[in-house]
N, CA, C and O atoms as CSV, one atom per row, in Angstrom:
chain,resi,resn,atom,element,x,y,z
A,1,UNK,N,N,126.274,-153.656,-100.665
A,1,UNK,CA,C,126.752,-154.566,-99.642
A,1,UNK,C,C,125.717,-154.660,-98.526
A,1,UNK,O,O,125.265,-153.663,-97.962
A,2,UNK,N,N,125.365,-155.920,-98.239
A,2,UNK,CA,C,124.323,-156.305,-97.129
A,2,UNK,C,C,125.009,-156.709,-95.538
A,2,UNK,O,O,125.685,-157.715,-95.323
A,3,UNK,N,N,124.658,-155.698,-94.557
A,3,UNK,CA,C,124.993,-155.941,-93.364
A,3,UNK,C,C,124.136,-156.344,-92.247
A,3,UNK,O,O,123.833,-155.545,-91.361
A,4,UNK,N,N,123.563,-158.094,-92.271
A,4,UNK,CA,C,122.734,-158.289,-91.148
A,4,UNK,C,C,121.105,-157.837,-92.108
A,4,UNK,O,O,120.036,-157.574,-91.557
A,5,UNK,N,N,121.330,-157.858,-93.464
A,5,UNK,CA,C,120.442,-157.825,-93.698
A,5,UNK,C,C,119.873,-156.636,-94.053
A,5,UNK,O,O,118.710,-156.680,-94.452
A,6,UNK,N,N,120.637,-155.191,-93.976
A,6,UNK,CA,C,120.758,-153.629,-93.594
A,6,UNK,C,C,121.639,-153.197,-94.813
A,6,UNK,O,O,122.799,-153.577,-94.654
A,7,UNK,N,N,121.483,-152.669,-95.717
A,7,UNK,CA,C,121.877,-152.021,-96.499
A,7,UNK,C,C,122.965,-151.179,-95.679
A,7,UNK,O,O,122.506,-150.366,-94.877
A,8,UNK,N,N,124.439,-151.289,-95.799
A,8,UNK,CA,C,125.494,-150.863,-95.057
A,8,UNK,C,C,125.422,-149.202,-95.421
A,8,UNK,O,O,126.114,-148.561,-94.630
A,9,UNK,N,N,124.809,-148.448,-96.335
A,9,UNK,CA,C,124.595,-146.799,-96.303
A,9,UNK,C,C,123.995,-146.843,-94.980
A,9,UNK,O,O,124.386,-145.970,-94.206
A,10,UNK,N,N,122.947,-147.845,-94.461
A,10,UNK,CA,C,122.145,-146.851,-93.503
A,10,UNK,C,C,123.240,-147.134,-92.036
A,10,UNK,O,O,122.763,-146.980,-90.911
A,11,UNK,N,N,124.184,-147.403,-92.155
A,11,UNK,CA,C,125.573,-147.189,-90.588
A,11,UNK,C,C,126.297,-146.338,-91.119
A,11,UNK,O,O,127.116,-145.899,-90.312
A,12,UNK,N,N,126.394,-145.771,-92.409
A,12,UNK,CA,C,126.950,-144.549,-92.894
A,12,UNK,C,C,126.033,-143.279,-92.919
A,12,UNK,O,O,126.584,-142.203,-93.151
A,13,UNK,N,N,124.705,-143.310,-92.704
A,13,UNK,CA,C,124.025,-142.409,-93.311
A,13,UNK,C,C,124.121,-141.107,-91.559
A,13,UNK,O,O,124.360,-141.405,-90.389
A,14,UNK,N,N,123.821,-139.795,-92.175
A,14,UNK,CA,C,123.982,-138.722,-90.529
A,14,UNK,C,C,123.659,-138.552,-90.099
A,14,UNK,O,O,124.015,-137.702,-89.283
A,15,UNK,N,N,122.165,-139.353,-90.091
A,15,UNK,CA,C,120.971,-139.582,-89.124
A,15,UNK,C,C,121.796,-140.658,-88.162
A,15,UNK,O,O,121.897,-140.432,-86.956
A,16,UNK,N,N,122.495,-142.076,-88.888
A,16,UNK,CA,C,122.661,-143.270,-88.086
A,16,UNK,C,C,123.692,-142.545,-87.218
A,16,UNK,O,O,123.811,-142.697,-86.002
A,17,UNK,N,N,124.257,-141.920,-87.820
A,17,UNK,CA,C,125.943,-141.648,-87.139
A,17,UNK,C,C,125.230,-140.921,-86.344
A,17,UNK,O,O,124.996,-141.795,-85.509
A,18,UNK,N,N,124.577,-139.788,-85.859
A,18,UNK,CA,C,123.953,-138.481,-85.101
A,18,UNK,C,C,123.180,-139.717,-83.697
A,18,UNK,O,O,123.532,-139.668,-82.519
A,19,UNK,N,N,122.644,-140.219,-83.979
A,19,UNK,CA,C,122.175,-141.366,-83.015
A,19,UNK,C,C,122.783,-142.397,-82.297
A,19,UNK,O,O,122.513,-142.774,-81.156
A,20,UNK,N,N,123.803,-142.905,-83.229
A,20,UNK,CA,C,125.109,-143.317,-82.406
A,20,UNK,C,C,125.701,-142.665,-81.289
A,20,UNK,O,O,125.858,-143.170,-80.177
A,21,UNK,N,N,126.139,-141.101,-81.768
A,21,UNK,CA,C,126.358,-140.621,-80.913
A,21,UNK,C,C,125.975,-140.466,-79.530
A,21,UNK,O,O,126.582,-140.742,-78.495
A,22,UNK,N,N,124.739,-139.923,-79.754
A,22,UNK,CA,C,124.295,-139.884,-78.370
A,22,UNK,C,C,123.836,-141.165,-77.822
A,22,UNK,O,O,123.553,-141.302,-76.632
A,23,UNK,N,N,123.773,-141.983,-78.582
A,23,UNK,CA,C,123.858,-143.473,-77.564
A,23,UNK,C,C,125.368,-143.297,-76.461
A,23,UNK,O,O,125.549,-143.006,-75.279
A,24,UNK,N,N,126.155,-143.625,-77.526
A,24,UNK,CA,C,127.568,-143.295,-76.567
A,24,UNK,C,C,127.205,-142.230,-75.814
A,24,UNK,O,O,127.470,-142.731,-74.721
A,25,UNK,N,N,126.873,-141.337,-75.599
A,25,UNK,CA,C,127.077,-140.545,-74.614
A,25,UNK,C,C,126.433,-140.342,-73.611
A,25,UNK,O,O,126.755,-139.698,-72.613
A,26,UNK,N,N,124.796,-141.293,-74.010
A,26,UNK,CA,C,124.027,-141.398,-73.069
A,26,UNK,C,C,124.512,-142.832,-72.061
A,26,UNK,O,O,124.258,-142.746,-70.860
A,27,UNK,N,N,125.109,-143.950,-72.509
A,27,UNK,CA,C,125.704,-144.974,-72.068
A,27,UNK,C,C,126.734,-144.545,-71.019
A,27,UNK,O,O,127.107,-145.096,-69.983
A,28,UNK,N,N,127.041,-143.516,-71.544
A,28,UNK,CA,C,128.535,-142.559,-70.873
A,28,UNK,C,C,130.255,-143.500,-71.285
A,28,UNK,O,O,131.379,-143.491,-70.783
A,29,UNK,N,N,129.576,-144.228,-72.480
A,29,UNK,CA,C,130.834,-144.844,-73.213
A,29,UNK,C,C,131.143,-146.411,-72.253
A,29,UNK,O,O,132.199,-146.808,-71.761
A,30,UNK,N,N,130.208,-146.840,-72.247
A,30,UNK,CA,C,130.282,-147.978,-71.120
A,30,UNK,C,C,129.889,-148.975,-71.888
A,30,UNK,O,O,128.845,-148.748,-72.499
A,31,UNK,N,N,130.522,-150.304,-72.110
A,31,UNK,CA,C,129.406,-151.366,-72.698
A,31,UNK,C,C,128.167,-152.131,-71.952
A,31,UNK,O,O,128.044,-153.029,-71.120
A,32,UNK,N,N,127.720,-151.678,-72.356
A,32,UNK,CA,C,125.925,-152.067,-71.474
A,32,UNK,C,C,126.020,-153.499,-70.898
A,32,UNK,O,O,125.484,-153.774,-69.824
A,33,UNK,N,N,126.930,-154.698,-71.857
A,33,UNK,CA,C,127.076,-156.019,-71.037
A,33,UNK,C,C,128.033,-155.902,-70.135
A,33,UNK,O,O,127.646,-155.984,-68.969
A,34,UNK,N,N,129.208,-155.728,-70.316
A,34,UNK,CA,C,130.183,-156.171,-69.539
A,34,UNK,C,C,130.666,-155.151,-69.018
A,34,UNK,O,O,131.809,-155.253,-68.572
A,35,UNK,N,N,129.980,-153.888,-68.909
A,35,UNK,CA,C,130.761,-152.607,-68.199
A,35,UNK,C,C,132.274,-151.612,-68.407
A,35,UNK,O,O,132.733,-150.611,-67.858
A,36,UNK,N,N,132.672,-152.463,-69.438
A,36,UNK,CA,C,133.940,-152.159,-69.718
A,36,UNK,C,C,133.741,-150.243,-70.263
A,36,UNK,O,O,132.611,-149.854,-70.557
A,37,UNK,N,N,134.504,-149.616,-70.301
A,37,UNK,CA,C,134.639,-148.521,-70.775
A,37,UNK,C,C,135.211,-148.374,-72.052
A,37,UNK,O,O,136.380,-148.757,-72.082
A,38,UNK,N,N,134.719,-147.895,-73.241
A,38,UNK,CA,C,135.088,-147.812,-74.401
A,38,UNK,C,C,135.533,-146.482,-74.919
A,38,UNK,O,O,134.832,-145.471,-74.944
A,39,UNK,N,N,137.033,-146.605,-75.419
A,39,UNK,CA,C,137.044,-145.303,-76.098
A,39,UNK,C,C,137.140,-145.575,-77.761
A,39,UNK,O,O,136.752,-144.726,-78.563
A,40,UNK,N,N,137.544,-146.499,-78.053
A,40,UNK,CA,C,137.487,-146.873,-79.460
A,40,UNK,C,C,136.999,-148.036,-79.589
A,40,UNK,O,O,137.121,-148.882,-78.703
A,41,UNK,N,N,136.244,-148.300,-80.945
A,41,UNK,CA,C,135.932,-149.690,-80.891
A,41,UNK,C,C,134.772,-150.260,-80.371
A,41,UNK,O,O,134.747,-151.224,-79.605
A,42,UNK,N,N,133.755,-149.612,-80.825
A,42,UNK,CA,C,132.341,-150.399,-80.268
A,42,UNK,C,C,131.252,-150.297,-81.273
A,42,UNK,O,O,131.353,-149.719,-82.354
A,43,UNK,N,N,130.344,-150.828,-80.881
A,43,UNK,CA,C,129.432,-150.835,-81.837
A,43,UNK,C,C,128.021,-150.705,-81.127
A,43,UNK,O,O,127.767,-151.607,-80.329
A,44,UNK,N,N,127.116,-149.769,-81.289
A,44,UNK,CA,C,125.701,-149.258,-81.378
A,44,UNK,C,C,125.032,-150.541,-82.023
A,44,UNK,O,O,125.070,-150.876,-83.207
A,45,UNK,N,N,124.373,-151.221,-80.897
A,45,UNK,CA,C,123.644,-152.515,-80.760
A,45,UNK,C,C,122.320,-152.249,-81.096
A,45,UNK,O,O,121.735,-151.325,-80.530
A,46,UNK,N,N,121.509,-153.244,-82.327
A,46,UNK,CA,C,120.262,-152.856,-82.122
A,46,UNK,C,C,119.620,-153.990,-81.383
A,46,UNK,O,O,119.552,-155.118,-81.871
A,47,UNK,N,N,119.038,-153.605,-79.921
A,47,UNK,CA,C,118.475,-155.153,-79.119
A,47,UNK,C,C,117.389,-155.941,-79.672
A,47,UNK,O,O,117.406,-157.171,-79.643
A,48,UNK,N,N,116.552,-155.336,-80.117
A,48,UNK,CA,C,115.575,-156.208,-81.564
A,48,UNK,C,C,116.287,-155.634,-82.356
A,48,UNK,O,O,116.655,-154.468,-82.494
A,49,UNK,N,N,116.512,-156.878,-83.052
A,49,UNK,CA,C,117.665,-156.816,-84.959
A,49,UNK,C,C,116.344,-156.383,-84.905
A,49,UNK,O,O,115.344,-156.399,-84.188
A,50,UNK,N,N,116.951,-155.822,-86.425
A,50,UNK,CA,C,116.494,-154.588,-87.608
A,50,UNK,C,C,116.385,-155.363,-88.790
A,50,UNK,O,O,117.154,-156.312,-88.936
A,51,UNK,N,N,115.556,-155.098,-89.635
A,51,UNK,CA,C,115.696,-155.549,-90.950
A,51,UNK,C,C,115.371,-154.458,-91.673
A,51,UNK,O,O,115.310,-153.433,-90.995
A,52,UNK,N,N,115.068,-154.295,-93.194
A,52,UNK,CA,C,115.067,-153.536,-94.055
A,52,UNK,C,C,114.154,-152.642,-93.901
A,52,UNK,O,O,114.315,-151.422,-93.889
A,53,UNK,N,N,112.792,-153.472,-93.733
A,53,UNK,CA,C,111.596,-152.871,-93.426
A,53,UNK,C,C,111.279,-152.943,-92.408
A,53,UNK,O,O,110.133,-153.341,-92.201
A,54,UNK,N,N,112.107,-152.608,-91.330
A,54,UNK,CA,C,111.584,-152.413,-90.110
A,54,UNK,C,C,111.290,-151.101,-89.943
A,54,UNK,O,O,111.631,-150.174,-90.677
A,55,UNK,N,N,110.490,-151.045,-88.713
A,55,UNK,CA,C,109.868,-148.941,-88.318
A,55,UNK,C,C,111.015,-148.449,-87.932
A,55,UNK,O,O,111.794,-149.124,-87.259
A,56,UNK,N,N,111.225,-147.439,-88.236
A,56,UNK,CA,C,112.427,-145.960,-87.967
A,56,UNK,C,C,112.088,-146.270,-86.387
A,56,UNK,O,O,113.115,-146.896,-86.127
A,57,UNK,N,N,111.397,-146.257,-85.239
A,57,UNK,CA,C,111.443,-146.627,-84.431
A,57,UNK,C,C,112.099,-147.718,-83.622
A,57,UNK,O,O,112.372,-147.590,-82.428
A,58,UNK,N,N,112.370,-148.946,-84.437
A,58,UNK,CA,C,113.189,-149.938,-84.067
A,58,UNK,C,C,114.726,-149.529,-84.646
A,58,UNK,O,O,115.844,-149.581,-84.134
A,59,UNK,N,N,114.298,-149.159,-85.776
A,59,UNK,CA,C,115.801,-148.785,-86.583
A,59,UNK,C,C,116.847,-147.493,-85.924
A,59,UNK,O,O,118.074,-147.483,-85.826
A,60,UNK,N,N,115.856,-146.466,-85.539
A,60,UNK,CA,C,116.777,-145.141,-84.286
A,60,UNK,C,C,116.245,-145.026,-83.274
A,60,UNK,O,O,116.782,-144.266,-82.469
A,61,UNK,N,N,115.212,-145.588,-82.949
A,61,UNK,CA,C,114.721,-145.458,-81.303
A,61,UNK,C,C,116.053,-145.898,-80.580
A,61,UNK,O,O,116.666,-146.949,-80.767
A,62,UNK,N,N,116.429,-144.684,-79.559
A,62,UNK,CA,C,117.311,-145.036,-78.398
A,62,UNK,C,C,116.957,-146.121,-77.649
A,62,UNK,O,O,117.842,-146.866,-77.230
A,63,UNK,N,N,115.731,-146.344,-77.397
A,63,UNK,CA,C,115.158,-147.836,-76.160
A,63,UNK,C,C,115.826,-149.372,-76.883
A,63,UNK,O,O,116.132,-150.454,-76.382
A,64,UNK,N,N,115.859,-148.871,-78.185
A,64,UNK,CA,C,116.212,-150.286,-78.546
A,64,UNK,C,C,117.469,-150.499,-79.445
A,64,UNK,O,O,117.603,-151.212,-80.440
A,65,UNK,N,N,118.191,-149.825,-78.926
A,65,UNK,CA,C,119.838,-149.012,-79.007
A,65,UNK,C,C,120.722,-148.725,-78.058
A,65,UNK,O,O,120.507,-147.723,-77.377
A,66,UNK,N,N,122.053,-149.633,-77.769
A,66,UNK,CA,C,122.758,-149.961,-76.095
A,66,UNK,C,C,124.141,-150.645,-77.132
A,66,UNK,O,O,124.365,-151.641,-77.820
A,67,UNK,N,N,124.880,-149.279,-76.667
A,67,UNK,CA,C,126.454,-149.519,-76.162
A,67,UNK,C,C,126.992,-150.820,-76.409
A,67,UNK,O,O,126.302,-151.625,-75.785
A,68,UNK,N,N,127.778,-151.310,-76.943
A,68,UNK,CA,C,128.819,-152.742,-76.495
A,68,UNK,C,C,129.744,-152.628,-77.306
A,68,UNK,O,O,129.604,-152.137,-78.427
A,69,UNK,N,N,131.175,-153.219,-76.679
A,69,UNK,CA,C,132.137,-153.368,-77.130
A,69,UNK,C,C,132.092,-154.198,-78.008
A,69,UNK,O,O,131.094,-154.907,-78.140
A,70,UNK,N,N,133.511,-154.335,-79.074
A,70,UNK,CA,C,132.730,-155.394,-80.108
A,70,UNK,C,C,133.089,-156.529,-79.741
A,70,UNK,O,O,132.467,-157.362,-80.399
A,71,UNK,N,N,133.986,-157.138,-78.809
A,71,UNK,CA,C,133.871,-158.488,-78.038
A,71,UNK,C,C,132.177,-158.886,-77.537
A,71,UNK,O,O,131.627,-159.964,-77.765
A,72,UNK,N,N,131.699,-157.971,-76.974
A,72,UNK,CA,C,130.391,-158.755,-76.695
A,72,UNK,C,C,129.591,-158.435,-77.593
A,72,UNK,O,O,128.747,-159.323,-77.473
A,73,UNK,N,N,129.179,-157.647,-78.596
A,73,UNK,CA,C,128.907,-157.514,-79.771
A,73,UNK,C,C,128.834,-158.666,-80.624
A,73,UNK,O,O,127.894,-159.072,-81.307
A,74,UNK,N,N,130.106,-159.165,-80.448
A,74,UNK,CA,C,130.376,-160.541,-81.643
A,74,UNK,C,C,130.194,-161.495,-80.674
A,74,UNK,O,O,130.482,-162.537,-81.262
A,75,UNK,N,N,129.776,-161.885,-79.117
A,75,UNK,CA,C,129.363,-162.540,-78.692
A,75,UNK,C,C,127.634,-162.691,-78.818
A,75,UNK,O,O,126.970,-163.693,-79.083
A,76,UNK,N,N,127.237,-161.425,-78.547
A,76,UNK,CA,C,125.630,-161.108,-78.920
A,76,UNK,C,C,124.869,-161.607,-79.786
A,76,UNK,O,O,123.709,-162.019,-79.779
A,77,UNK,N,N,126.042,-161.474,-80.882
A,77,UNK,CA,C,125.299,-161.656,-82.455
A,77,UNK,C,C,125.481,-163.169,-82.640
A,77,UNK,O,O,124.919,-163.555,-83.665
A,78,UNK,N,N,125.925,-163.864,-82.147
A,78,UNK,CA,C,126.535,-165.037,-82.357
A,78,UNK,C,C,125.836,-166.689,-81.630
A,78,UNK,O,O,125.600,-167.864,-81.909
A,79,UNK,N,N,125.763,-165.614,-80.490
A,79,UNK,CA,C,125.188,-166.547,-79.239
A,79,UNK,C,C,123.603,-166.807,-78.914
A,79,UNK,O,O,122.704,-166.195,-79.492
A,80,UNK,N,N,123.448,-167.526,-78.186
A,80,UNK,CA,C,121.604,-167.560,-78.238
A,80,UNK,C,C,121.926,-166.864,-76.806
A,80,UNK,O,O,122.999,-166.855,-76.203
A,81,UNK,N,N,120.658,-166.271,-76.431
A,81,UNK,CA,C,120.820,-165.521,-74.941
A,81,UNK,C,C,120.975,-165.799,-73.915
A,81,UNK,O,O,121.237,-164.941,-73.072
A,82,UNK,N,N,120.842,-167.456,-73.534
A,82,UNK,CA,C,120.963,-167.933,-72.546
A,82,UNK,C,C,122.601,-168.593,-72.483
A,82,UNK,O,O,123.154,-168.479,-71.389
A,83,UNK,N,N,123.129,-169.048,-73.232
A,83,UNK,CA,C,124.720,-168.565,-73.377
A,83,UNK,C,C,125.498,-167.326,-72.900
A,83,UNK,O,O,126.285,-167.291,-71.955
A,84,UNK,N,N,125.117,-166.237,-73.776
A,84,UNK,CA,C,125.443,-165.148,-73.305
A,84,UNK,C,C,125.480,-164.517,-72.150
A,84,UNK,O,O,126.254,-163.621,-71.813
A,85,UNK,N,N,124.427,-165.118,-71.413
A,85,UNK,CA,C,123.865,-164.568,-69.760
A,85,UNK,C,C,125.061,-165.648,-69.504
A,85,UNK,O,O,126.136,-165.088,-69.289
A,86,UNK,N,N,125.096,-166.617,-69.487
A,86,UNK,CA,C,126.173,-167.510,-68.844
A,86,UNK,C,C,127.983,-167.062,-68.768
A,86,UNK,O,O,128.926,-167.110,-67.978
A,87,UNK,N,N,127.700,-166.676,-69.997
A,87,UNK,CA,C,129.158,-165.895,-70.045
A,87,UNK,C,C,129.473,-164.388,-69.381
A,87,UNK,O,O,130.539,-163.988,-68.914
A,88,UNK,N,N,128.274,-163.730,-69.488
A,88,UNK,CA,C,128.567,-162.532,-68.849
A,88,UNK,C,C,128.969,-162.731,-66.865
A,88,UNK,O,O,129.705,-162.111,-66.098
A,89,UNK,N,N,127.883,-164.099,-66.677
A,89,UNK,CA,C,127.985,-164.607,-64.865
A,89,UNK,C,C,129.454,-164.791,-64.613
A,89,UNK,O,O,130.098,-164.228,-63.728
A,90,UNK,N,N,129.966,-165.769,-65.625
A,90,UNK,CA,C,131.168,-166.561,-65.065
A,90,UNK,C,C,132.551,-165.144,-65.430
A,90,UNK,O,O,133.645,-164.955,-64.899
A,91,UNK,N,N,131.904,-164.479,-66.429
A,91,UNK,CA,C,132.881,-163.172,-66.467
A,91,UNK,C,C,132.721,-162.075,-64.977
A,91,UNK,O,O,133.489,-161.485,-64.216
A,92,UNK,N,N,131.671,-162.200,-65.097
A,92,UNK,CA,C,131.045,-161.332,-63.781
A,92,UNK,C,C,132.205,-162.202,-61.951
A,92,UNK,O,O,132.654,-161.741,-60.902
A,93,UNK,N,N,132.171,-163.115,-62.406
A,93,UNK,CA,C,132.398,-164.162,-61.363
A,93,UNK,C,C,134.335,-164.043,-61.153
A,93,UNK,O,O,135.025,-163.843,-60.154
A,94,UNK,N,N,134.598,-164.218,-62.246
A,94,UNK,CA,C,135.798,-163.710,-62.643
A,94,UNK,C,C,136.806,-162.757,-62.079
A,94,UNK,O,O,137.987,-162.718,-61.733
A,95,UNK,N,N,135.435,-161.803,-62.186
A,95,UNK,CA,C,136.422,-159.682,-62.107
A,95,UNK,C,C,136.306,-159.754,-60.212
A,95,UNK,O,O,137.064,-159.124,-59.474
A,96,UNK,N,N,135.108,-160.729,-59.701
A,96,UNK,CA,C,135.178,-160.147,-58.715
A,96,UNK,C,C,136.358,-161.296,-57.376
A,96,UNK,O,O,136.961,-161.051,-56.331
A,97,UNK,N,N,136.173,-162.345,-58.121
A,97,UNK,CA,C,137.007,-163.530,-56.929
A,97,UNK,C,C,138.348,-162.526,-57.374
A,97,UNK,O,O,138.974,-162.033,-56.436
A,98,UNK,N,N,138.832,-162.193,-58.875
A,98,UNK,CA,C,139.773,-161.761,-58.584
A,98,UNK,C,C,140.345,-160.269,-57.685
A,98,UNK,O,O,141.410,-160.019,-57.119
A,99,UNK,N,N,139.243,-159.582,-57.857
A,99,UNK,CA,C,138.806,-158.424,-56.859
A,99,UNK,C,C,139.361,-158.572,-55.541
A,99,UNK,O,O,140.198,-157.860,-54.987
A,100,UNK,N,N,138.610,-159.891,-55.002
A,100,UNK,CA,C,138.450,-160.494,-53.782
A,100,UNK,C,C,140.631,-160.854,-52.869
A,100,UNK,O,O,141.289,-160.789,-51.831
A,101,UNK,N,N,140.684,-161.196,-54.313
A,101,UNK,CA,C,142.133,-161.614,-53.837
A,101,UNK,C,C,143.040,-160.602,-53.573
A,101,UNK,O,O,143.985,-160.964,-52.872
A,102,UNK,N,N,143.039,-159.564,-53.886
A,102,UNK,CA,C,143.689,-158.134,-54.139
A,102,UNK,C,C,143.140,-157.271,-52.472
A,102,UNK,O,O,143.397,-156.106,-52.170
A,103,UNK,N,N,142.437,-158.175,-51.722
A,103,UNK,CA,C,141.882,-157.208,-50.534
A,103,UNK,C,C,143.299,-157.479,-49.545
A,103,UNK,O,O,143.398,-156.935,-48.445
């Protein structure tokens, strides 16, 4: 089974899982876009996609490995980046007018 192009053993394998981990924990369980706090349910982002033959460096390097829930996850993967920045503003824009009203 092909995931993104990734042979789905290597998100099973105990290297991927061991690196996951400490992503989450270096994130401190936070989604890197939208700040939300995750206790279940996220997914270990690679910020340059990965392909088959990409370097173990892109594939477990932490620098290019960040936290997200899978709402922005499946926005990430989906969206071109300048979308995404748009959605994270008007979300951003969102948390705080409503913030604002609560004073």
């Amino acid at each position: 089974m092909i995931k993104q192009g990734i042979h789905i053993g290597f998100y099973k394998s105990a290297k991927w899982k061991k690196i996951a981990s400490m992503v989450y924990k270096r994130d401190n369980g936070k989604c890197q876009m939208c700040g939300k706090i995750i206790s279940i349910g996220h997914n270990v982002d690679h910020i340059i996609p990965i392909e088959p033959k990409s370097p173990d460096h892109l594939k477990y390097g932490e620098d290019n490995l960040q936290l997200l829930c899978i709402p922005c996850h499946n926005i990430k993967s989906k969206e071109d980046p300048q979308n995404f920045r748009r959605y994270l503003e008007n979300k951003t824009n969102n948390i705080l007018a409503e913030s604002l009203k609560n004073l």
